[in-house]
C-alpha positions in Angstrom: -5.4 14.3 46.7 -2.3 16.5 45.8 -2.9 20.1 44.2 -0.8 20.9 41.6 0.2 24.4 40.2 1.8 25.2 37.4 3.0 29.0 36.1 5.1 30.4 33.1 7.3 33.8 33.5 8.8 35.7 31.1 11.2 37.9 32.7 11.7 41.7 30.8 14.7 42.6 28.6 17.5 42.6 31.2 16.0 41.0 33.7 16.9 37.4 33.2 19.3 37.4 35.8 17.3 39.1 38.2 14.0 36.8 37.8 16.2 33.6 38.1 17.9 34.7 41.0 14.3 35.7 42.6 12.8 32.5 41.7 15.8 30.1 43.0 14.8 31.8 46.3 11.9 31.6 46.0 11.8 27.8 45.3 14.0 27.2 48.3 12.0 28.8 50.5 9.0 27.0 49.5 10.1 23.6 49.8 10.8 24.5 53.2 7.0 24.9 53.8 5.4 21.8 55.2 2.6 21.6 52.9 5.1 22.0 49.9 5.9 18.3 48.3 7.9 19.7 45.3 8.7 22.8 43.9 11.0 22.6 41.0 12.0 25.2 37.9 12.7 25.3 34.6 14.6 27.3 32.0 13.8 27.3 28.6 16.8 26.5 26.4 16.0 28.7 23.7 14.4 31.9 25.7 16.8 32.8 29.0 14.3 34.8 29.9 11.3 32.2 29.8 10.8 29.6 33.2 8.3 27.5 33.6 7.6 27.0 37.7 6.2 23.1 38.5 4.9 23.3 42.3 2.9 20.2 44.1 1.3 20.7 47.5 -0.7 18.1 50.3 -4.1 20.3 49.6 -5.5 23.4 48.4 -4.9 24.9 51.7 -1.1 24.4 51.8 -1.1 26.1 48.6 -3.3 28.9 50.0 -0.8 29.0 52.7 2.0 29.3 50.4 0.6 31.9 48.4 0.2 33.9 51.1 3.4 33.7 53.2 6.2 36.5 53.3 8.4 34.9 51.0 6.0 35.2 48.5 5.1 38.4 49.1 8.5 40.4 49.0 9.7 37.9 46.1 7.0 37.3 43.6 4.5 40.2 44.6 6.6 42.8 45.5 9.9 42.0 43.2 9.5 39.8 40.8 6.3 40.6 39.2 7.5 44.2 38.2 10.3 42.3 36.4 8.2 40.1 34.1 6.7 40.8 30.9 3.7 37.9 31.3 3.2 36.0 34.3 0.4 32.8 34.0 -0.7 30.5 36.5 -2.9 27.3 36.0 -4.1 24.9 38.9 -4.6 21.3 38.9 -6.1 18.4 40.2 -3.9 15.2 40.4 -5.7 12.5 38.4 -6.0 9.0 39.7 -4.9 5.8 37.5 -7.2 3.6 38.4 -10.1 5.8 36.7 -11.8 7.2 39.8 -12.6 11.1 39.3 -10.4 13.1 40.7 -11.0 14.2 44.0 -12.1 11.1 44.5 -10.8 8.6 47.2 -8.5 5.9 45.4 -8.9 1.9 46.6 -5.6 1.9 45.3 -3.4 4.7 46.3 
């Protein structure tokens, strides 16, 4: 079962260039990661300053992993975040089509 993570940024006044140049990187770095299925980001078309991040992973560990490598340290923790106004992050749980719960195995997949 793939473990999906989702996060909204919204960069500071002046920032908008900075954030998106921060994020590209840091996107490219992480698909290199081996737990990393997908990684992609958005920009809103109304806000420059407003991305929305779409990242999918094998397993909650990859993710762990990712979270915790250097990229996203000196990046996001030590960059980035100090150029956002809001940062929000919400997890999820690929869920099946042929009804099983998720986290369930699938007869199908």
């Amino acid at each position: 079962m793939t473990y999906v993570v989702t996060a909204t940024w919204r960069a500071k006044a002046g920032e908008e260039a900075a954030v998106l140049d921060l994020v590209r990187r840091v996107a490219i770095a992480s698909r290199q990661e081996p737990g990393c299925i997908l990684f992609r980001v958005h920009r809103s078309r109304s806000e420059a300053g407003a991305f929305f991040l779409y990242e999918e992973y094998v397993s909650e560990a990859a993710f762990l992993e990712h979270a915790a490598s250097d990229h996203v340290r000196t990046l996001v923790l030590e960059d980035a975040v100090n150029r956002l106004d809001a940062r929000h992050r919400e997890l999820f749980d690929v869920v099946p089509l042929d009804g099983a719960e998720p986290g369930a195995e699938s007869a199908t997949a």
